[in-house]
Backbone as numpy.savetxt, mean C-alpha at the origin, in Angstrom:
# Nx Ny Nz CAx CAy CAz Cx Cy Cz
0.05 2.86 16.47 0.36 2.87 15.03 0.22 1.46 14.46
-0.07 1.35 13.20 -0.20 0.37 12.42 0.69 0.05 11.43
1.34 -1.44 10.87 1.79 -1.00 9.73 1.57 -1.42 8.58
1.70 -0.74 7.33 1.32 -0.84 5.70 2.73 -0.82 4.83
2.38 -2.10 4.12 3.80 -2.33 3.38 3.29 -2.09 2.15
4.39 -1.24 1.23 4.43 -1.00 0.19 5.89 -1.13 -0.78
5.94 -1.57 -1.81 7.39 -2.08 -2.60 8.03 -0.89 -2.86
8.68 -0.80 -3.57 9.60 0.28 -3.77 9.45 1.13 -5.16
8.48 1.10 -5.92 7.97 1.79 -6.69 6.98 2.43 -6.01
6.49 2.48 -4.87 5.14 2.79 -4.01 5.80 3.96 -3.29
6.75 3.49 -2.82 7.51 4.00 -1.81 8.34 5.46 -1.75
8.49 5.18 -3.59 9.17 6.63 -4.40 7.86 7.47 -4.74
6.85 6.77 -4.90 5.70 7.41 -5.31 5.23 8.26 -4.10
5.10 7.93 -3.08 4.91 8.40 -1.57 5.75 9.80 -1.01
6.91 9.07 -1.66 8.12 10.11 -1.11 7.93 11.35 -1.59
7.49 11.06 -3.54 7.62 12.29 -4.72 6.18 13.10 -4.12
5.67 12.95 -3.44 4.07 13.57 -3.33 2.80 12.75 -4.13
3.38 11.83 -4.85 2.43 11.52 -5.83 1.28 10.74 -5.93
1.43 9.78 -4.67 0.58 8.90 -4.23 -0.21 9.09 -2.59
-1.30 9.30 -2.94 -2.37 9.13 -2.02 -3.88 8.66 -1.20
-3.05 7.19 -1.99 -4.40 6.27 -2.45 -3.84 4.88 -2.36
-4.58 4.07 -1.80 -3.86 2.40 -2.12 -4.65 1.66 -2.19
-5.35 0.47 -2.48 -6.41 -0.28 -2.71 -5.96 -1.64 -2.11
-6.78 -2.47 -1.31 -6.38 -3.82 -0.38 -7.40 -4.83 -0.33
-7.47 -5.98 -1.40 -8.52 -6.66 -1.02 -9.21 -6.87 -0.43
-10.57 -6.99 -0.37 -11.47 -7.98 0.77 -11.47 -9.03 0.92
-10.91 -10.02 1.88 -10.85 -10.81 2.15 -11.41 -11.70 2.93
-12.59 -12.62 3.11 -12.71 -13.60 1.31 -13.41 -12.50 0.49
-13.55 -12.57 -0.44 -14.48 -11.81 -1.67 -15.66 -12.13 -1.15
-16.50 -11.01 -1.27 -18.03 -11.58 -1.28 -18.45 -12.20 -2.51
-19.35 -12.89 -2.65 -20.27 -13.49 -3.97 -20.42 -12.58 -5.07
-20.16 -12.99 -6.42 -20.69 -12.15 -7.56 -21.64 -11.07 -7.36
-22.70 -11.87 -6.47 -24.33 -11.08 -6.90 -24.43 -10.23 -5.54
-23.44 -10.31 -4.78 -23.66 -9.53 -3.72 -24.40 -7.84 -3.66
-25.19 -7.92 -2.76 -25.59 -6.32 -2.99 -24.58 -5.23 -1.53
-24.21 -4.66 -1.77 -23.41 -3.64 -0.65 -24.19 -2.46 0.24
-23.64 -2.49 1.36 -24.40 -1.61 2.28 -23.37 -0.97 3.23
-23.58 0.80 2.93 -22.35 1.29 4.20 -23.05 0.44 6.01
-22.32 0.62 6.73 -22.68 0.13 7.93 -21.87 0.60 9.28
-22.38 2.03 9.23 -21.59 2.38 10.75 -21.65 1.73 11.98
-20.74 1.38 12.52 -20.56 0.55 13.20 -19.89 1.34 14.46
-20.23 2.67 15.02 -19.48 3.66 16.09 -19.03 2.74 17.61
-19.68 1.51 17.91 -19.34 0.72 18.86 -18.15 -0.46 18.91
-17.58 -0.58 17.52 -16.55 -1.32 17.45 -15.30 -0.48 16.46
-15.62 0.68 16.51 -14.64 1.57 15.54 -14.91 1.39 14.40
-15.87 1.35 14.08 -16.47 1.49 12.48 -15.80 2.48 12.18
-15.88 2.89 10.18 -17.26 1.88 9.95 -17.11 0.75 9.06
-18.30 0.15 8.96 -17.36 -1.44 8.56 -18.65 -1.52 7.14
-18.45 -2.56 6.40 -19.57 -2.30 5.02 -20.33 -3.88 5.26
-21.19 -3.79 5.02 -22.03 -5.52 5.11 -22.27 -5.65 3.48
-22.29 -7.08 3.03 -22.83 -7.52 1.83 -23.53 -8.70 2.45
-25.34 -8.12 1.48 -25.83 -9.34 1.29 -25.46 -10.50 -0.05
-25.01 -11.53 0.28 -25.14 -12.55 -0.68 -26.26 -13.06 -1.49
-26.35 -12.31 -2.32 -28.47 -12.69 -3.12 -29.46 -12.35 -2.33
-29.65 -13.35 -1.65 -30.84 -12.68 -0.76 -30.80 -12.20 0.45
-31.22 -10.74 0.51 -31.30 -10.20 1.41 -32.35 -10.55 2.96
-33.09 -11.68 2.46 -33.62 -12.10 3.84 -32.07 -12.57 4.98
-31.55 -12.96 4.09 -30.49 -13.44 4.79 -29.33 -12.27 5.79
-28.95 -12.95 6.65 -27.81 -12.45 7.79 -26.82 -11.72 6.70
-26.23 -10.12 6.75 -25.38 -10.18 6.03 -23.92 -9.98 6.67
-23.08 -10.47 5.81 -21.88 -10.70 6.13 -21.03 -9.13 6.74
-20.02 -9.12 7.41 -19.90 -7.97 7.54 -18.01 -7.80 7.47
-17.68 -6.82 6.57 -16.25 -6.48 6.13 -15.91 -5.71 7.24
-14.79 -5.38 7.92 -14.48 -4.05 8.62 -12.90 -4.01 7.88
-12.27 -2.49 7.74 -11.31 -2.09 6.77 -10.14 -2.40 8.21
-9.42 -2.55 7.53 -8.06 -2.78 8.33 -7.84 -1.46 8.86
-7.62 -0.45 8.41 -7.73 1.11 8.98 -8.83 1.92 8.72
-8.79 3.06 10.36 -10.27 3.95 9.87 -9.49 5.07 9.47
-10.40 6.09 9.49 -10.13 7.73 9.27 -8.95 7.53 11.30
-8.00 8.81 10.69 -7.53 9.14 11.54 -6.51 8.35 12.07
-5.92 6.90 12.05 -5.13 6.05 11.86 -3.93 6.65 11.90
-3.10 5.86 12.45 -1.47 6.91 11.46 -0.78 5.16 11.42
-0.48 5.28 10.34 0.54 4.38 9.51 1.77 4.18 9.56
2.63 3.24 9.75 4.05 3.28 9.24 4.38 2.35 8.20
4.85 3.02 7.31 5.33 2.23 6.17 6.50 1.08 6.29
5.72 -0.31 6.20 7.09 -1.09 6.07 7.45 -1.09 4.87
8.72 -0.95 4.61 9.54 -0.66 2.71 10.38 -1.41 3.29
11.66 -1.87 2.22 12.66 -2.74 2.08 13.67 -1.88 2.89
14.53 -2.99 3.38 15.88 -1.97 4.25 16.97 -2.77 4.64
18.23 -2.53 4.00 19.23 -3.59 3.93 20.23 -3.63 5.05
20.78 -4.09 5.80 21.45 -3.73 6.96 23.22 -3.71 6.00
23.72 -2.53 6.62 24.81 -2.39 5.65 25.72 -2.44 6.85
25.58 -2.39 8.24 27.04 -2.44 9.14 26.45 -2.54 10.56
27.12 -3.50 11.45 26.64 -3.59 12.56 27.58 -3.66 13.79
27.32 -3.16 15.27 28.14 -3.43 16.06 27.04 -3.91 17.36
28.04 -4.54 18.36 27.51 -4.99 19.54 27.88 -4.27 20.57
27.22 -4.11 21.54 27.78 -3.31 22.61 27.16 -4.24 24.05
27.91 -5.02 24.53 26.58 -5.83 25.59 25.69 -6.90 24.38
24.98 -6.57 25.72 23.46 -6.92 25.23 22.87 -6.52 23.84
23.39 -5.58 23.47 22.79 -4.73 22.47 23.71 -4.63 21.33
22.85 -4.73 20.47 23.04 -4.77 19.08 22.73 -3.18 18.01
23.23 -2.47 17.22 23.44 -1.36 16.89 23.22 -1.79 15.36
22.10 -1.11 14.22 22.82 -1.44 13.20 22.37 -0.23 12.16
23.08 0.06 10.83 22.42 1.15 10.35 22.57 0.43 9.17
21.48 0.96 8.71 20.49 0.51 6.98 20.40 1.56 6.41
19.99 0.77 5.04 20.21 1.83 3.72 18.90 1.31 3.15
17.96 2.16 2.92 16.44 2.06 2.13 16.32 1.47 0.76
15.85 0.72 0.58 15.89 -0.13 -1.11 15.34 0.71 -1.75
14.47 1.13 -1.55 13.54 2.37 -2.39 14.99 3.38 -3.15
15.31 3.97 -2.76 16.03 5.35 -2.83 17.72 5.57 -2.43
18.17 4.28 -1.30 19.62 4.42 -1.05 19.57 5.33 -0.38
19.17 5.81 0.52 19.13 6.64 1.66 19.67 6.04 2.57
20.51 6.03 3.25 21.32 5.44 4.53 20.89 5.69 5.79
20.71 4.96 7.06 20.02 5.62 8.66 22.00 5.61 9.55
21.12 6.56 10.40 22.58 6.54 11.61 22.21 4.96 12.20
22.83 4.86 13.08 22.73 3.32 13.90 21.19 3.55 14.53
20.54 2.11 14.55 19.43 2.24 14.90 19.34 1.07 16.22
19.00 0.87 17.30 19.35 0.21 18.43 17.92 -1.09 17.82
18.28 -2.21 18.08 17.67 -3.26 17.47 16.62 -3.72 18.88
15.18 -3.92 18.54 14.63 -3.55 19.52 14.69 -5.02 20.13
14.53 -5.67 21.56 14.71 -7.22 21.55 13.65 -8.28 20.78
12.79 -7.78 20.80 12.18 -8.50 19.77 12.28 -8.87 18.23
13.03 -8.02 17.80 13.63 -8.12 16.46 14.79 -9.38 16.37
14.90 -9.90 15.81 16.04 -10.99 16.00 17.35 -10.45 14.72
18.67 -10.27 15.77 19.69 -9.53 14.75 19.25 -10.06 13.11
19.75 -8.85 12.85 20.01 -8.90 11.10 21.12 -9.07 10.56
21.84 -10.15 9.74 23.26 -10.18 8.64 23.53 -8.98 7.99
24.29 -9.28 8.00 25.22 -7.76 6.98 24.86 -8.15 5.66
23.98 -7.14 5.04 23.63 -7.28 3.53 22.34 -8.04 3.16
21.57 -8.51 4.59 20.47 -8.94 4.02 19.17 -7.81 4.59
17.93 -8.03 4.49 16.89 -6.92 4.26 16.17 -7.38 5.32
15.51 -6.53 6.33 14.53 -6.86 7.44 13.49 -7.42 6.83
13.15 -8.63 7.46 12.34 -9.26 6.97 10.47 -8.70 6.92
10.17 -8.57 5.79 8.80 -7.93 5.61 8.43 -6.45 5.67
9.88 -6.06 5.64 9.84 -4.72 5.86 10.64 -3.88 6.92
10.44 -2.59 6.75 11.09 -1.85 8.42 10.22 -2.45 9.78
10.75 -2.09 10.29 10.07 -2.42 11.83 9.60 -0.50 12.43
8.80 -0.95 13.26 8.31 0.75 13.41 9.39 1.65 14.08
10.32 1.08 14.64 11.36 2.09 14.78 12.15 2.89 13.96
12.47 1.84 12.53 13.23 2.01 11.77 12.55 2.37 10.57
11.32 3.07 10.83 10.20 3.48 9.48 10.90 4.97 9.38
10.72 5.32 8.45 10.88 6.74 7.87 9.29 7.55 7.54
8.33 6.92 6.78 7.37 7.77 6.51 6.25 6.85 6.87
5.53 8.31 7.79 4.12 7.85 8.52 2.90 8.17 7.52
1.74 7.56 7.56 0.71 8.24 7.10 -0.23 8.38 7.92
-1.46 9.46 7.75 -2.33 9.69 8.36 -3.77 9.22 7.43
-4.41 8.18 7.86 -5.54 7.81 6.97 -6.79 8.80 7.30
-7.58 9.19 5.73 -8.10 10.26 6.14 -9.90 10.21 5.51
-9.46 8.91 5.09 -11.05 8.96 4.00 -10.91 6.96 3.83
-11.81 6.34 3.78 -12.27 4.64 3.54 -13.43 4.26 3.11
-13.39 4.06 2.03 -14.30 3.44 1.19 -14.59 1.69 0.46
-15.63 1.67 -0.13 -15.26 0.32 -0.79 -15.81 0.42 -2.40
-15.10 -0.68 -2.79 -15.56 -0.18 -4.73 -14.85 -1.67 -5.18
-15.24 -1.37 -6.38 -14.86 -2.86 -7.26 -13.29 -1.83 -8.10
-12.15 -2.87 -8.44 -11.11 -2.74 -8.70 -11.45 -1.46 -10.15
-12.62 -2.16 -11.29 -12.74 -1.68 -12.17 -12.86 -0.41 -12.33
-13.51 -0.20 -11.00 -14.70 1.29 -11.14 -12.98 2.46 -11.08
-11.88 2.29 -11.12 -10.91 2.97 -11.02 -10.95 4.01 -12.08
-10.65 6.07 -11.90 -11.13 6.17 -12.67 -9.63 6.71 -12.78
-9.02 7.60 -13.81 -7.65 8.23 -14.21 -7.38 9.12 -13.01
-8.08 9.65 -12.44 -7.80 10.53 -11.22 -7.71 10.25 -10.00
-8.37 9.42 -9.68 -7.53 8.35 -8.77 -6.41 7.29 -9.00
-6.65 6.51 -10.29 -4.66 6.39 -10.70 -3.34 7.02 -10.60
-3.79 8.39 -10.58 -2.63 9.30 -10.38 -2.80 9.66 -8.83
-3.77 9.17 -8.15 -3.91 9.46 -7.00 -2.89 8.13 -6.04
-3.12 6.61 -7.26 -2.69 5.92 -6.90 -0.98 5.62 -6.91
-0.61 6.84 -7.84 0.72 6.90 -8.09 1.28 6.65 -9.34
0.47 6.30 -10.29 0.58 6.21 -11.81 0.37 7.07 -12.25
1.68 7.65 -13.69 1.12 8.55 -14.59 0.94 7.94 -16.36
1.20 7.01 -16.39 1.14 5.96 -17.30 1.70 4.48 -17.59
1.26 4.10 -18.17 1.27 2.05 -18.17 2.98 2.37 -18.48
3.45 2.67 -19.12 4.83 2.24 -19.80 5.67 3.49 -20.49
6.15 3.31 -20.43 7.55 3.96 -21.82 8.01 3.00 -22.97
7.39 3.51 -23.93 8.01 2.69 -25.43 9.16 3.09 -25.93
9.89 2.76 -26.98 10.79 3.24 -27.49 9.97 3.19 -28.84
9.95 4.00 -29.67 8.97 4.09 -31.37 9.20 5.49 -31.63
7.89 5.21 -32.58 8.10 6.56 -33.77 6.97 7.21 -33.22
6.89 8.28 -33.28 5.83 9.69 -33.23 5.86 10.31 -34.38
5.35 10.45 -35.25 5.08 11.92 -36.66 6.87 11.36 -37.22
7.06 10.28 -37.03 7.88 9.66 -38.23 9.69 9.96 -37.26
9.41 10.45 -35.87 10.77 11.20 -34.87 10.60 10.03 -33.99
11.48 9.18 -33.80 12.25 8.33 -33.27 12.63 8.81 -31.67
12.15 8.08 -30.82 11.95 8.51 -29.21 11.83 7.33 -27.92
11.70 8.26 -27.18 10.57 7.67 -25.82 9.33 7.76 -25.74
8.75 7.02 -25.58 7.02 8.03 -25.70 5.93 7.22 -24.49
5.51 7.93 -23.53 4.59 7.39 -22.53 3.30 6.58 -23.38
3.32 5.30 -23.13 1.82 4.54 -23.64 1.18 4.18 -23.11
-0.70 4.60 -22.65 -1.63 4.07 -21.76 -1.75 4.97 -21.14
-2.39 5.08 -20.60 -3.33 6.03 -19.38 -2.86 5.55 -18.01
-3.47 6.51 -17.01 -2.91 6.08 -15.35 -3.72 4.53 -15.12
-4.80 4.38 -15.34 -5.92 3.53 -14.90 -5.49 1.95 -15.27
-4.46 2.36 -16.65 -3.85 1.14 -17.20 -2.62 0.95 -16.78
-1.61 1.66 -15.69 -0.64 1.49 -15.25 -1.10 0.71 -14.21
-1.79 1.57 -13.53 -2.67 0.63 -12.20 -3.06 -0.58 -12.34
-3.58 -1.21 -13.45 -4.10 -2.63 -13.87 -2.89 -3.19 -13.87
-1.92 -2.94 -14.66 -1.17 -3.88 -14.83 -0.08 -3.93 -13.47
-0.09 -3.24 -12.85 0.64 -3.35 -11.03 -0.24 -4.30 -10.70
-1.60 -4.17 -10.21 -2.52 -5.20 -9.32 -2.43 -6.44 -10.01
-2.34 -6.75 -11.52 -2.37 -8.15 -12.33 -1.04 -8.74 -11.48
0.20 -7.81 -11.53 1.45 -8.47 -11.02 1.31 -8.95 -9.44
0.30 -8.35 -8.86 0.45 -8.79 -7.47 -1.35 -9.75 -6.58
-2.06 -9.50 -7.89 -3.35 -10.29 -7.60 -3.91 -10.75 -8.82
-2.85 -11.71 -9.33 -3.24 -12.21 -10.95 -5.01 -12.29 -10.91
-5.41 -11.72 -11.90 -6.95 -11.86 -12.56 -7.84 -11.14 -11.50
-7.30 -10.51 -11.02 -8.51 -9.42 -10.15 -9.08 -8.78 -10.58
-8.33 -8.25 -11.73 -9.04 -6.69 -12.49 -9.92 -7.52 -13.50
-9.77 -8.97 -14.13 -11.04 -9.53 -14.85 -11.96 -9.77 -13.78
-11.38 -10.24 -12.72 -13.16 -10.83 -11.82 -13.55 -9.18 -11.49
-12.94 -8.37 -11.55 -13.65 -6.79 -10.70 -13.94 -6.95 -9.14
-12.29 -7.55 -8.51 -12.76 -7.60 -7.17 -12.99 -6.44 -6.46
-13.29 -6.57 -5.20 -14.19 -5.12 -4.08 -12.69 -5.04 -3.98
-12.44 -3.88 -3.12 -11.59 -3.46 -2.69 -11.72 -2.22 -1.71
-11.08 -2.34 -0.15 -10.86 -1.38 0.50 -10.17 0.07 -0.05
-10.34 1.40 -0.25 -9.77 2.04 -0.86 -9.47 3.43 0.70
-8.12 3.06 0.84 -7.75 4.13 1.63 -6.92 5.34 1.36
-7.80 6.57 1.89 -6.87 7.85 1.41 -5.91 8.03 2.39
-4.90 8.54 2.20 -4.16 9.49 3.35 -3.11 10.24 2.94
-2.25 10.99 3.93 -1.80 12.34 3.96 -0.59 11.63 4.49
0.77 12.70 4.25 1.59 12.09 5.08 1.44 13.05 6.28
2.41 12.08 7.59 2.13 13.25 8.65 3.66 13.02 9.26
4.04 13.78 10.18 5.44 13.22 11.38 5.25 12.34 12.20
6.64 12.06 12.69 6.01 10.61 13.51 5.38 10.98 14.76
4.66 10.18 15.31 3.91 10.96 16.38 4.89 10.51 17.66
């Protein structure tokens, strides 16, 4: 298993059914003028995508996605340690999920984990013992941030940019403003300022949830 961290608006989105889609930079970016090429790669667990940089006489560079098809995931999410005991050697502690306030029975702290304080949050996330929801990756692609269309926004877990407070037909309310595609922009601006102006590539992985294996 692998793991994929997601915040806690992601995390409710996951839980509700609603999200089945996440998008993860390429890292470095290829060049503006780059041209793209799928590139199965069945000898190193492809498949992985090559960009030529301008000219294609040239060697091209080659991306491989952090996960393939078939993968299973554990979600690292936030998780606060709310009470702990020792027994020996061993350390016992049970957490409560930032996402949702869901509480765990005692969870045995694995030795590599280094104890946790009462009231502070595992650092970077759950650890794979202490994950709650797996995914199964089922589809990997690559695309520029822009090319996002409304149906994959809601795929991504958005059903609109905001809630206003205003007028409708002169009736004083709540009222959803923006489309999914514009909820999505303004999440990635908060976590990869100016991506969605440059139109960076992006890994785009589907998946399913599954049990833990």
């Amino acid at each position: 298993m692998k793991p994929i961290l997601f915040n806690g608006d992601m995390v409710r989105a996951i839980l509700d059914g609603r999200k089945t889609q996440t998008r993860r930079l390429l890292k470095p970016q290829p060049m503006m003028n780059s041209d793209i090429v799928y590139k199965p790669d069945l000898y190193n667990g492809g498949p992985n995508w090559a960009f030529w940089n301008g000219n294609k006489m040239n060697e091209p560079r080659t991306w491989k996605p952090q996960y393939q098809p078939g993968d299973v995931l554990y979600v690292r999410e936030r998780a606060r340690c709310i009470e702990w005991v020792e027994q020996g050697h061993e350390r016992e502690s049970r957490f409560r999920y930032e996402a949702d306030g869901v509480e765990t029975d005692f969870v045995l702290l694995p030795d590599r984990i280094k104890p946790i304080k009462w009231n502070h949050c595992v650092p970077n996330g759950c650890f794979r013992e202490l994950a709650r929801i797996f995914l199964k990756v089922t589809d990997v692609r690559v695309e520029r941030v822009a090319d996002i269309c409304d149906l994959d926004a809601l795929k991504e877990g958005f059903d609109c940019r905001q809630i206003i407070r205003g007028k409708l037909n002169g009736v004083e309310g709540d009222y959803a403003d923006g489309c999914p595609h514009e909820g999505f922009m303004d999440a990635l601006e908060s976590v990869y300022p100016g991506s969605w102006e440059r139109n960076d590539w992006v890994f785009v992985y589907e998946f399913e949830r599954c049990e833990k294996p």
